[in-house]
C-alpha positions in Angstrom: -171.7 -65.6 -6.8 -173.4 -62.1 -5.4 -172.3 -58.9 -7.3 -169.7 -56.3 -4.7 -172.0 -53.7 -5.9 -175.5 -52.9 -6.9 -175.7 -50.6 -9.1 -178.7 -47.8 -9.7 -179.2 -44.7 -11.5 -181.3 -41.9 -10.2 -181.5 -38.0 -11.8 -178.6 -38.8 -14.0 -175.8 -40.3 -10.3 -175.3 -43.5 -9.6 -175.8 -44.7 -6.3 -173.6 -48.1 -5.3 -175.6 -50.2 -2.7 -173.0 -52.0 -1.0 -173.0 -55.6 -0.9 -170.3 -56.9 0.7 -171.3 -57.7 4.1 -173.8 -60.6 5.0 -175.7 -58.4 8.0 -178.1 -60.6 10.6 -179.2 -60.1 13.7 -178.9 -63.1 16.5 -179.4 -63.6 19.8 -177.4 -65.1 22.3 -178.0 -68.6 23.4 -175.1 -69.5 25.3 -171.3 -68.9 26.0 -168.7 -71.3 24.5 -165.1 -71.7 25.1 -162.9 -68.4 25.4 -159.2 -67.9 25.5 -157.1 -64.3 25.8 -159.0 -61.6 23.6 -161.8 -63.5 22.3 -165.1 -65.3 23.3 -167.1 -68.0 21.5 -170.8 -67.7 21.8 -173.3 -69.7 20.3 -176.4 -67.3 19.0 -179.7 -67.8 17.1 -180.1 -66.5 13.6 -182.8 -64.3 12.4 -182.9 -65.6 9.2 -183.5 -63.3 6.0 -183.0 -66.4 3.5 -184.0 -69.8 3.5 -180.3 -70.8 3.3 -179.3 -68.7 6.2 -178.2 -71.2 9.3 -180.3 -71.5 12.2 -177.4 -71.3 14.6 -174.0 -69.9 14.6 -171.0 -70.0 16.5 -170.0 -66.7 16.7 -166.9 -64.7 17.6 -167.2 -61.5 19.9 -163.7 -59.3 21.0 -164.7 -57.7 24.8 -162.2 -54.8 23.8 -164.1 -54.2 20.8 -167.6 -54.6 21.1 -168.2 -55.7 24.9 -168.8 -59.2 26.1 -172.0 -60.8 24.5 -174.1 -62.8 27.5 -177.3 -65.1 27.1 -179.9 -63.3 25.6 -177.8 -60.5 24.3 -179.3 -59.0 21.1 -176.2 -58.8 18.4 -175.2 -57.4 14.9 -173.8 -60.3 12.9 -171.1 -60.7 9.7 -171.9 -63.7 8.2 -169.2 -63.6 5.2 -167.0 -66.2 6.7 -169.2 -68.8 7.2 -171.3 -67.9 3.3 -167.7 -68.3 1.8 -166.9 -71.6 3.9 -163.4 -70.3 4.9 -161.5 -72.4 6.7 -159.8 -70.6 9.7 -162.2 -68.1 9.3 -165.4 -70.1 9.8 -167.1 -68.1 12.3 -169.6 -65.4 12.2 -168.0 -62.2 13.7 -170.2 -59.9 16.4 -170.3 -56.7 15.5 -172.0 -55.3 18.1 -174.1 -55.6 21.4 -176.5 -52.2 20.3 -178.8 -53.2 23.7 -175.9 -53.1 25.6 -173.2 -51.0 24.4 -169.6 -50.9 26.4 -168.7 -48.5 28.5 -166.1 -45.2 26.5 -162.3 -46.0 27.5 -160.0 -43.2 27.9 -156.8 -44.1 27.2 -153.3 -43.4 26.0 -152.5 -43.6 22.3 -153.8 -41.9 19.4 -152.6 -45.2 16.8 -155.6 -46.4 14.7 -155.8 -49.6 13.2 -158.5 -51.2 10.4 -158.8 -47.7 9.9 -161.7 -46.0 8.1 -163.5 -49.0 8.7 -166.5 -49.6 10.8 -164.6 -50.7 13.9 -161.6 -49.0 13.9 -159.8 -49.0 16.9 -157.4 -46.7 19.1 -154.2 -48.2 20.3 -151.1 -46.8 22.0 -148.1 -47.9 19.8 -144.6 -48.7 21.3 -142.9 -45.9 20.1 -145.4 -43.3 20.9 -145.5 -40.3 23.5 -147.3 -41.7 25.8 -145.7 -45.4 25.6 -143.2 -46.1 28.4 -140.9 -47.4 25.7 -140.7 -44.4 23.7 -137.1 -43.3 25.3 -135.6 -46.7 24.4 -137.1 -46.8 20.3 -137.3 -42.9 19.4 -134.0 -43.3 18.3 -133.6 -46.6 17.6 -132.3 -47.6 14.2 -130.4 -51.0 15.3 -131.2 -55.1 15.6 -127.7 -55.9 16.2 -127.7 -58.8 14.7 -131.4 -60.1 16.1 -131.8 -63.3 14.1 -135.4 -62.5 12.6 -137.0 -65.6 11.2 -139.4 -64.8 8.4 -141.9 -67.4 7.7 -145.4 -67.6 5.5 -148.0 -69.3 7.5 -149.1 -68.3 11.0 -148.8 -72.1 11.4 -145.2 -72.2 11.4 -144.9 -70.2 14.7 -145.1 -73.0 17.0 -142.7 -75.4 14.9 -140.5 -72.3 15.0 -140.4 -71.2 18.5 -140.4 -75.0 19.5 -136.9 -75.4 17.5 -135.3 -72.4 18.6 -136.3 -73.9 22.2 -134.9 -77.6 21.8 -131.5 -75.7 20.8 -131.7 -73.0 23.9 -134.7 -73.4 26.3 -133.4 -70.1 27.9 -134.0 -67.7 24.7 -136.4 -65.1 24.3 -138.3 -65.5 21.3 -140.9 -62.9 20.3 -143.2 -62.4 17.4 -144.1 -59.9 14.9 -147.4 -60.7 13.7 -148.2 -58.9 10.3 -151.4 -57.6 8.9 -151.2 -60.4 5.9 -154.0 -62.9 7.9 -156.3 -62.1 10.6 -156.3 -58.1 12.2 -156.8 -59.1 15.8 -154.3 -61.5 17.9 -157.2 -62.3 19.8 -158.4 -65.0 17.2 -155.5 -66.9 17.2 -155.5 -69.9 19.9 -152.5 -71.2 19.0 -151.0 -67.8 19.9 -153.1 -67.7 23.3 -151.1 -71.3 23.9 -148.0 -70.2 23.4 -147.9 -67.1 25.6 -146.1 -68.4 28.5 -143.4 -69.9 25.7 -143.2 -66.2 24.2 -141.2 -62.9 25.4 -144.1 -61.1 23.8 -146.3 -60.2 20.9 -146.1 -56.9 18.6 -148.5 -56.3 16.1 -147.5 -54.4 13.3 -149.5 -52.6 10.7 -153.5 -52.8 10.4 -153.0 -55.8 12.4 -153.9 -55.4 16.6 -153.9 -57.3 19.9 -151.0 -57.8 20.4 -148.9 -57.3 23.9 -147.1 -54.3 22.0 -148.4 -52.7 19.1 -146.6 -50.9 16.0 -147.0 -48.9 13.0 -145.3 -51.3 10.5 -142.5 -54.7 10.3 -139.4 -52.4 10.9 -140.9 -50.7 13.5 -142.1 -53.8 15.4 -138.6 -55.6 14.8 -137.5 -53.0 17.0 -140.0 -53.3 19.5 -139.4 -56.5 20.1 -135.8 -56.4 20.1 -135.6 -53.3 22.5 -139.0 -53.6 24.2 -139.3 -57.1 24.5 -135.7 -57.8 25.1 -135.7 -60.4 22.3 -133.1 -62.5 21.0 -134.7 -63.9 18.5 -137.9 -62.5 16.3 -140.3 -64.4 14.2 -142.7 -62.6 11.5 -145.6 -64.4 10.0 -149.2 -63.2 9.3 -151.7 -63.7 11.5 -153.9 -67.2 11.3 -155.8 -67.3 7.6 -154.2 -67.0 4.4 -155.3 -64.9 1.2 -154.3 -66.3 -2.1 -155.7 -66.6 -5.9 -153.5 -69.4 -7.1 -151.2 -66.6 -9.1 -147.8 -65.9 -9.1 -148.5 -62.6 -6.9 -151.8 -62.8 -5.4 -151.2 -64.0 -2.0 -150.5 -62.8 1.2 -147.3 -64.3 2.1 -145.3 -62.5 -0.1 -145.1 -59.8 2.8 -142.4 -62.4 4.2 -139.7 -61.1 1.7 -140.4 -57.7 2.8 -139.8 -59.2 6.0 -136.6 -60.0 5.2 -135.8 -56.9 3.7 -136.4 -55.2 6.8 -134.5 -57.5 9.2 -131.5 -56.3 7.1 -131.9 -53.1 6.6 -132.1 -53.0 10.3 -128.7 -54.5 10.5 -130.7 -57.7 11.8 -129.8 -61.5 10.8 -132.4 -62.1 8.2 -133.3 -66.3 8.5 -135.6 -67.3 5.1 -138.2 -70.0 6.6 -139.4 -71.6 3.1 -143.2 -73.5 2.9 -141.8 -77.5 2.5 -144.1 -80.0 2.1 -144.4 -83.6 1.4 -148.0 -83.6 1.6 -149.7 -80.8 -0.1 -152.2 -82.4 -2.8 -151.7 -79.2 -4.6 -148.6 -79.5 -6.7 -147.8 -75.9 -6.7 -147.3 -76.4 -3.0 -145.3 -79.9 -3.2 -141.7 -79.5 -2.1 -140.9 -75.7 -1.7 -144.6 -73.9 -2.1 -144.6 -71.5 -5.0 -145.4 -68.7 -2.4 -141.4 -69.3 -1.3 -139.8 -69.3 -4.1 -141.5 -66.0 -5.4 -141.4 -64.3 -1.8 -137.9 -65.2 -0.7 -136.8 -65.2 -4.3 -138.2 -62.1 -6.4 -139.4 -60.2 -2.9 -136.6 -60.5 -1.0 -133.9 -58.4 -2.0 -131.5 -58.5 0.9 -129.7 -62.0 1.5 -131.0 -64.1 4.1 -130.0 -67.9 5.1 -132.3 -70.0 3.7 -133.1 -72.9 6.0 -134.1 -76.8 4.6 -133.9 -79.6 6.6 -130.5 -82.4 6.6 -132.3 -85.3 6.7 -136.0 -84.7 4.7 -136.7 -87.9 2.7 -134.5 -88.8 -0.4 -136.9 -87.4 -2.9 -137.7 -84.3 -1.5 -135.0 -83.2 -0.3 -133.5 -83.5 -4.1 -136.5 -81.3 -5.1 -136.2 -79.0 -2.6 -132.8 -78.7 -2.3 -133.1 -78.0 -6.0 -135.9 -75.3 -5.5 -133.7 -73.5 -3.2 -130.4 -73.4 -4.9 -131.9 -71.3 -7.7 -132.0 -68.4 -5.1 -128.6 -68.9 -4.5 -126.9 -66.1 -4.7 -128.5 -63.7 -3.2 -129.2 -65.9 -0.1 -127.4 -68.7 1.5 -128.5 -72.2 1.8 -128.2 -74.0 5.5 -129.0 -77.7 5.8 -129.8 -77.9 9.6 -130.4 -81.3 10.8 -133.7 -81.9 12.2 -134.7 -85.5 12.5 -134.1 -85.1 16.5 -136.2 -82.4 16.3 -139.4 -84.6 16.2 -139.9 -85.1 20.2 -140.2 -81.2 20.7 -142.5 -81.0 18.4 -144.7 -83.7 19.6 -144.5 -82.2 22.8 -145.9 -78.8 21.6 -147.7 -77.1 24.2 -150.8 -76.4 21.0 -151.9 -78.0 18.4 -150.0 -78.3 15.2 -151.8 -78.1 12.1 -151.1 -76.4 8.4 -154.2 -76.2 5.7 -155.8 -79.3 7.8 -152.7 -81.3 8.2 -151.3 -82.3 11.8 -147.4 -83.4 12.4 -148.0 -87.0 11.3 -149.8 -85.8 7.9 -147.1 -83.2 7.2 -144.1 -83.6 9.3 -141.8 -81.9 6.3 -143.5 -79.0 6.8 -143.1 -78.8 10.5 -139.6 -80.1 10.9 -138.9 -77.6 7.8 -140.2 -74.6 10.7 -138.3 -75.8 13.6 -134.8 -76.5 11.6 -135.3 -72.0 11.1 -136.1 -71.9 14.3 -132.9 -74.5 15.5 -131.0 -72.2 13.2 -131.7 -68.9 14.5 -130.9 -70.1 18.0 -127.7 -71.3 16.7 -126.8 -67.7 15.9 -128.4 -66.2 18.9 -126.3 -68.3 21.0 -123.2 -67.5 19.2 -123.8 -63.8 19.0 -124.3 -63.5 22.7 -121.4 -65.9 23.8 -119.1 -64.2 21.2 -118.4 -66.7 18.5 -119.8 -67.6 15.2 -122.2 -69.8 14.0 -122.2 -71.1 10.3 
C-alpha cells in the first residue's frame, strides 16, 4: 500500500509531497450512457505505470467541469478504480483544461466540498436569495413529519416503495447526507426514482440535489416546508465508508438523524440494516452498524421498525437484537410479506453490497415495512387519528 505522504527534508523544513490522488491524463473516445447530472465516457489512458489500465470508464458532472465530447483532452482521478471500490469504480474527470466551461453567475453564496479543488457554489434553501427563505427563516417545526432514518442509500427505493403500497398519494422526499457520495448526480437509482419523489435536499458537504442545505435539521425542514413533504427519508448518498470497528463507519450519521427528526418535533422512524444474507456475520440479522447507530447514537426515541413475518430464525435474532434498545425506542412489527409485489415492481434496480431482492429479500422487505410504517402515521396525522 502507497504511503499518504512523502516525506523530505530541505534546509532544516519538511516538505510533504502529497500522494493521495492517482492523477492521469486521458482522452476521450466516446460517450456512454448518461442520466440527470452525470455522463459516462469512455477515455484512453496515458499510462505512467505498467499497471495503469488502458481504458477507463469515466465519470464527468457538466455543472462541474463541462461536458467531456470525443477527443476531449481530460484530468483524471484514478483512486476508485486503484482501490477496486465497488460503487465507486469509476475514474472521476476532473477537468476539460482544452475546453474549460463557460463562468455562471448565479444566486447563492453556499459552498460545498469546501477548500477542496472543486468546491462549488450553491444557493441553499434558506438563503437570501432562495424563494423559500420567507417560509424556513423562521422555521423551527416538522409537526410531526414521520422522518425515516435509514443506513444505506440502498434502502431508499424499498422505503419509498412501502410508504407507496400503503398511500400512493404521499409525498415522500429525501434528505441525502454527506456520509456516501458528495454529488446526487452519481446516484442512478436516485435519477429513477425522480418522478416517485416530491424532491431531493442535500444536506451538508453533500450537493445536487433539487434543494440544497447546510446540514440534516436544516434540510428536514426543507423538505417538509419546501417540498411540501409528508414523509422524509435520510440516508447517505450511494457508497459506504467503514473499517469493520465499532465506530468507524459512515452510517452512524443515521442516529444523528434521528436526533434531529425529534428535536424538530418530527416522528423519528429507526430503519435497522436486516439481513438474512450477509456472509459477514457482523452484518447477519440486525448489522452491527444499527445496533451502535440507533442504539448508542441515537438519543431521542424513535419506532424501531422489523418486519411481522421475517423467517422463524431471524426474526428470533432480530427481534432479539432490537429489544435491547428498548427503552429508549419503541419496537413495531409491521407486516410485510404482501409487501413483496411492490417491490418487484420497483421502477430501479434493487441491490445492497451486490445482492438483488431474491438474494436478500430481509433486507428489502426490512426497508419497505419503515417505509409502510411511516405512511401509516402520515395518514393518520393528516386524517386526524392515530396510528400505533
Amino acid at each position: 500500500m502507497e504511503r499518504v505522504f512523502a516525506v523530505a527534508r530541505t534546509a532544516g523544513r519538511l516538505y510533504y509531497c502529497a500522494q493521495m490522488i492517482r492523477w492521469r491524463w486521458g482522452t476521450v473516445v466516446a460517450p456512454r450512457r448518461q442520466w440527470r447530472g452525470a455522463v459516462e465516457v469512455e477515455v484512453a489512458v496515458a499510462a505512467r505505470r505498467p499497471s495503469d489500465p488502458s481504458v477507463v470508464r469515466a465519470i464527468a458532472y457538466p455543472a462541474l467541469v463541462g461536458t467531456p465530447a470525443a477527443g476531449d483532452r481530460v484530468l483524471l482521478n484514478l483512486n476508485a478504480l486503484a482501490l477496486g471500490l465497488g460503487t465507486g469504480g469509476y475514474a472521476l474527470v476532473v477537468a476539460l483544461p482544452d475546453r474549460l466551461p463557460d463562468d455562471v453567475d448565479a444566486p447563492g453564496h453556499v459552498v460545498k466540498a469546501r477548500y477542496t479543488p472543486l468546491q462549488a457554489v450553491v444557493l441553499a434553501a434558506d438563503e437570501e436569495a432562495s424563494p423559500h427563505r420567507a417560509a424556513l427563516v423562521d422555521a423551527a417545526s416538522l409537526s410531526g413529519l414521520p422522518v425515516v432514518a435509514a443506513d444505506l442509500h440502498s434502502a431508499l427505493p424499498a422505503i419509498l416503495l412501502g410508504a407507496h403500497a400503503a398511500n400512493p398519494s404521499l409525498r415522500v422526499a429525501y434528505v441525502m447526507t454527506d456520509g456516501g457520495a458528495l454529488p446526487a448526480w452519481f446516484s442512478r437509482t436516485l435519477d429513477g426514482l425522480r418522478p416517485h419523489l416530491a424532491g431531493t435536499v442535500t444536506v451538508g458537504q453533500a450537493f445536487g440535489g433539487d434543494l440544497e442545505s447546510t446540514n440534516v435539521h436544516s434540510g428536514l425542514l426543507a423538505a417538509r416546508i419546501a417540498l411540501r413533504a409528508d414523509i422524509a427519508v435520510v440516508t447517505q448518498g450511494p457508497g459506504n465508508l467503514g473499517t469493520g470497528t465499532t465506530w468507524g463507519f459512515s452510517g452512524a450519521a443515521v442516529g444523528d438523524a434521528v436526533n434531529a427528526a425529534f428535536a424538530l418535533g418530527g416522528r423519528p422512524v429507526a430503519a435497522p440494516r436486516i439481513s438474512g444474507a450477509d456472509p459477514r456475520p457482523r452484518h447477519r440479522g440486525v448489522s452491527h452498524h444499527s445496533l451502535t447507530a440507533f442504539g448508542r447514537v441515537a438519543l431521542a426515541p424513535a419506532d424501531l421498525v422489523m418486519p411481522a413475518d421475517l423467517p422463524e430464525d431471524l426474526a428470533a435474532d432480530v427481534r432479539t437484537a432490537l429489544e435491547a434498545l428498548v427503552p429508549p425506542h419503541r419496537l413495531v412489527e409491521v407486516p410485510a410479506a404482501d409487501l413483496g409485489p411492490a417491490l418487484e415492481s420497483s421502477p430501479v434496480p434493487l441491490s445492497t453490497m451486490g445482492r438483488s431482492l431474491a438474494e436478500d429479500r430481509a433486507y428489502f422487505l426490512s426497508a419497505a415495512a419503515a417505509g409502510r410504517h411511516a405512511a401509516a402515521l402520515a395518514t393518520a396525522a393528516a386524517t386526524g387519528g392515530q396510528s400505533a
